[in-house]
N, C-alpha and C positions, 0 to 999 in steps of 0.2 A: 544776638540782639538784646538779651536777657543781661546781659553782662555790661554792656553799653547802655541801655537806659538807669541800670544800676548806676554804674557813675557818673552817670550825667540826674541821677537824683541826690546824690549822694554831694558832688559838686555845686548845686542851686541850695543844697539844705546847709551847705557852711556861709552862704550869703543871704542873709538873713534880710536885711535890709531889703537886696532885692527879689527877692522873696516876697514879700512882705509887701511892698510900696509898687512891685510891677506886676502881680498876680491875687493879693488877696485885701489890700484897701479899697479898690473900686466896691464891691461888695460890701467888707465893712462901711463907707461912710454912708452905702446909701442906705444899709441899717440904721447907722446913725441921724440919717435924715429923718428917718421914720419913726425914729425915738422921739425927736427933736418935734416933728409933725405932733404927732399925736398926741402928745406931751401939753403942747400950747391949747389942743380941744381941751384935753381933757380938764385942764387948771380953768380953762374959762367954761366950759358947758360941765363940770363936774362927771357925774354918771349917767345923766342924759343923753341924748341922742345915739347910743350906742347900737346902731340896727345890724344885722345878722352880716358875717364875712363870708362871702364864698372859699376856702383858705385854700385851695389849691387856685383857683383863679387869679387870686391876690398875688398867691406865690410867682404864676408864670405871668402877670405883669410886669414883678417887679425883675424880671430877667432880659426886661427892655435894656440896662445898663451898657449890654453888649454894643449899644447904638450911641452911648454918651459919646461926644468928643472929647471932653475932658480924659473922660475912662479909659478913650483909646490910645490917649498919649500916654499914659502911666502903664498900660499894657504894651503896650510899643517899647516902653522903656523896659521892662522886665524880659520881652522875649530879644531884643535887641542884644542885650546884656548876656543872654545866653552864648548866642551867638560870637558876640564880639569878646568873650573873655580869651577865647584861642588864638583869636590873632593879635591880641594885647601883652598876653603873652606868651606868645611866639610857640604855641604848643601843636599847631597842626600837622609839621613839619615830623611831631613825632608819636602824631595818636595814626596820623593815615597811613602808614608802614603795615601799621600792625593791625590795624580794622579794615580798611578800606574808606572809601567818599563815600559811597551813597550808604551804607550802614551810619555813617556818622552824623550824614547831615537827615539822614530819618528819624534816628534817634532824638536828636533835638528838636525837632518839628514837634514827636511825639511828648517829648517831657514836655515844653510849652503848650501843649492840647493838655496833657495829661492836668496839669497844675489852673489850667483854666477850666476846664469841668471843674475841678474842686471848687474856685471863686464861685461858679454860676452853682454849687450844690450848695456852698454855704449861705449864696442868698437865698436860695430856696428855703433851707429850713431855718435859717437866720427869720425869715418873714412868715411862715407858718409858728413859730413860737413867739414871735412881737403879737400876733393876732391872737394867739390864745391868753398872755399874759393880758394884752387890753381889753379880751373880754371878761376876763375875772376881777378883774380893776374895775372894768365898771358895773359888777354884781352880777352880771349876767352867766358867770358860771359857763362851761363847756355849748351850753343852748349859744350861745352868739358865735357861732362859727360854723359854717352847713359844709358837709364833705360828698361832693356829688365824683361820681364815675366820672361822665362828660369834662366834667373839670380838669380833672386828672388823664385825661387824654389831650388837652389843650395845655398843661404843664407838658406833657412828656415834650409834645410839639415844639413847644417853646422853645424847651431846651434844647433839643435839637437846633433851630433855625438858631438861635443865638450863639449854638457851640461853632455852628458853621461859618455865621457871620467871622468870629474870632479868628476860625482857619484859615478865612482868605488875608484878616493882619496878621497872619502870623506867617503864610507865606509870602505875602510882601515885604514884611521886616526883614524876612530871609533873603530873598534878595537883596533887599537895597543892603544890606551889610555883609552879602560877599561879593558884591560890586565894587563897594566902595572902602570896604575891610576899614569901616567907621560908625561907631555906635548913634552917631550925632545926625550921619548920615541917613542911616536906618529910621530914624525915629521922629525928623521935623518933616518928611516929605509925606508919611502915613499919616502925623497930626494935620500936614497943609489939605490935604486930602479929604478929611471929614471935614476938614470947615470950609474949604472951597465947597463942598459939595452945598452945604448947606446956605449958604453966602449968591449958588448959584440957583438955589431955586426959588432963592427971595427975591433973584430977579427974574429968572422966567417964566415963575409960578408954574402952573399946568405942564405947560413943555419941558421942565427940567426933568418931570418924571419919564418921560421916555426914554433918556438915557440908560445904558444898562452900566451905572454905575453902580459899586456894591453896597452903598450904604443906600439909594433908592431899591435896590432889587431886597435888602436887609428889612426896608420898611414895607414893603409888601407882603414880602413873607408875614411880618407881625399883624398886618391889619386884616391877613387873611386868616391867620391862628388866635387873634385876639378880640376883634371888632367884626367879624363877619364878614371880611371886605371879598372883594372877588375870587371863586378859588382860579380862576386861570392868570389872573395877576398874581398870586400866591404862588399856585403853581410855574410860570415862570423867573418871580425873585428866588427861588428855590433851584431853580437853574442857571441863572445868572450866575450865584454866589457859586455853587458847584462849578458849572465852569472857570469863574475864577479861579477859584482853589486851587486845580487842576493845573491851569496852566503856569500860573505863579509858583505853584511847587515845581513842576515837569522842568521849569525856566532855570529857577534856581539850582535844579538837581544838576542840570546841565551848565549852567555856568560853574557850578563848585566843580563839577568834575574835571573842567578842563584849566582850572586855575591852579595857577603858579606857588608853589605852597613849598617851597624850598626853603624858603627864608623864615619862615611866619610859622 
C-alpha cells in the first residue's frame, strides 16, 4: 500500500493544475476573501475597532468551506480527475495485474483524503496568520488574538466533521466515475447535489432538514461544533455522513471490483 500511495502521490504531483485548482484553491481564495474583507475595514475604519480574535475559533469557522457548493465542484473536479486519469488512458488494464482493485481503488480514495486534509490545514493556519498579521496592523500587537483550550478542541472537531463531510464527495465522485468511466459524469451530478439540496430547502424550509441528506447532516454537525446547536442533531449529522461514507465507499469498492477493465 506504501508503494501505491507513493505513485498515486507522485502522479497528482506532476498535475499541477489539478492539484492546485481541485484540492488547494478552495482554501486559498477563501484566504483571499479574507484579505480582501478585512482590507476594505481596515482602509475605512483605519486601526479602530480592532476587538480581540479568538484564533483558533476563527480558524475552525473558517473550515465551513467544506460546505461551499462552489468548493465542492472544484473538489469534485480534482478527486474525479484522480480517478478518471486511468481510464483515459487506458491504464487500468495494466496497474490491476499487478496490484489488485481494492488496493488501487483504496489508495486513491486515500491520496484524495490525504491532499484534502492538507486544503482544510492550510486554511487553518492560512487564517491563524491573516489574524495575527491584522492584529499587528492594527497596533494591537499579539494582545488582539486570545488562544483558549475550549477553542482548540472545537477546531480539532471541526476538522474532523469537515474532513468527513469531504469523504462522503469523495466517495461519490468515486463512484459516479467508475460507473460511468466519465470525469464530466463524476463531477455535475455531485455539484447538482449541493445545489439541489440547497434550492430544496428554500422551498421546504423546516422540513427539508429532516432529510438525511449529507450536506443537511454536514450542517448539523457544524451548528453543533460551532454555534452550540443540539448535540443529538450533531450527534446524528455525524452519522449520517458516516454512514454515507460507508456505503458510497463499500458501493464503489464493489462496483470496481466487478468491472470490465480489459480494455481501459
Amino acid at each position: 500500500m506504501r508503494s501505491l500511495l507513493s505513485s498515486e502521490m507522485l502522479k497528482l504531483g506532476r498535475q499541477r493544475a489539478i492539484l492546485f485548482w481541485g484540492f488547494l484553491a478552495v482554501p486559498l481564495l477563501s484566504l483571499l476573501f479574507k484579505v480582501i474583507l478585512e482590507g476594505l475595514l481596515f482602509v475605512r475604519m483605519g486601526r479602530q475597532g480592532g476587538g480581540e480574535v479568538d484564533i483558533f475559533l476563527s480558524a475552525a469557522k473558517s473550515l465551513s468551506i467544506s460546505g461551499n457548493s462552489l468548493g465542492q465542484l472544484l473538489y469534485a473536479l480534482g478527486i474525479a480527475s484522480v480517478f478518471f486519469l486511468e481510464y483515459r488512458y487506458a491504464t487500468w488494464r495494466l496497474l490491476v495485474p499487478r496490484q489488485g482493485r481494492i488496493p488501487l481503488f483504496v489508495a486513491k480514495c486515500a491520496i484524495c483524503l490525504i491532499w484534502l486534509a492538507l486544503g482544510l490545514l492550510l486554511a487553518v493556519l492560512g487564517d491563524m496568520a491573516l489574524n495575527v498579521l491584522f492584529s499587528v496592523l492594527k497596533g494591537q500587537g499579539l494582545g488582539g488574538v486570545v488562544i483558549r483550550v475550549g477553542s482548540f478542541v472545537t477546531l480539532v472537531a471541526a476538522f474532523a466533521g469537515a474532513l468527513l463531510e469531504l469523504a462522503v464527495l469523495t466517495a461519490l465522485v468515486a463512484v459516479l466515475v467508475v460507473v460511468f468511466r466519465s470525469m464530466i459524469a463524476g463531477v455535475i451530478p455531485a455539484f447538482l447535489l449541493a445545489i439541489g439540496s440547497t434550492v430544496l430547502q428554500l422551498y421546504l424550509g423546516a422540513d427539508a432538514d429532516r432529510l438525511p441528506l449529507p450536506s443537511y447532516a454536514a450542517q448539523w454537525l457544524r451548528d453543533w461544533i460551532l454555534a452550540g446547536g443540539s448535540p443529538v442533531a450533531g450527534l446524528t449529522g455525524g452519522a449520517v455522513l458516516a454512514g454515507w461514507a460507508v456505503i458510497l465507499f463499500a458501493g464503489g469498492l464493489l462496483l470496481f471490483s466487478r468491472q470490465q477493465l480489459a480494455a481501459e
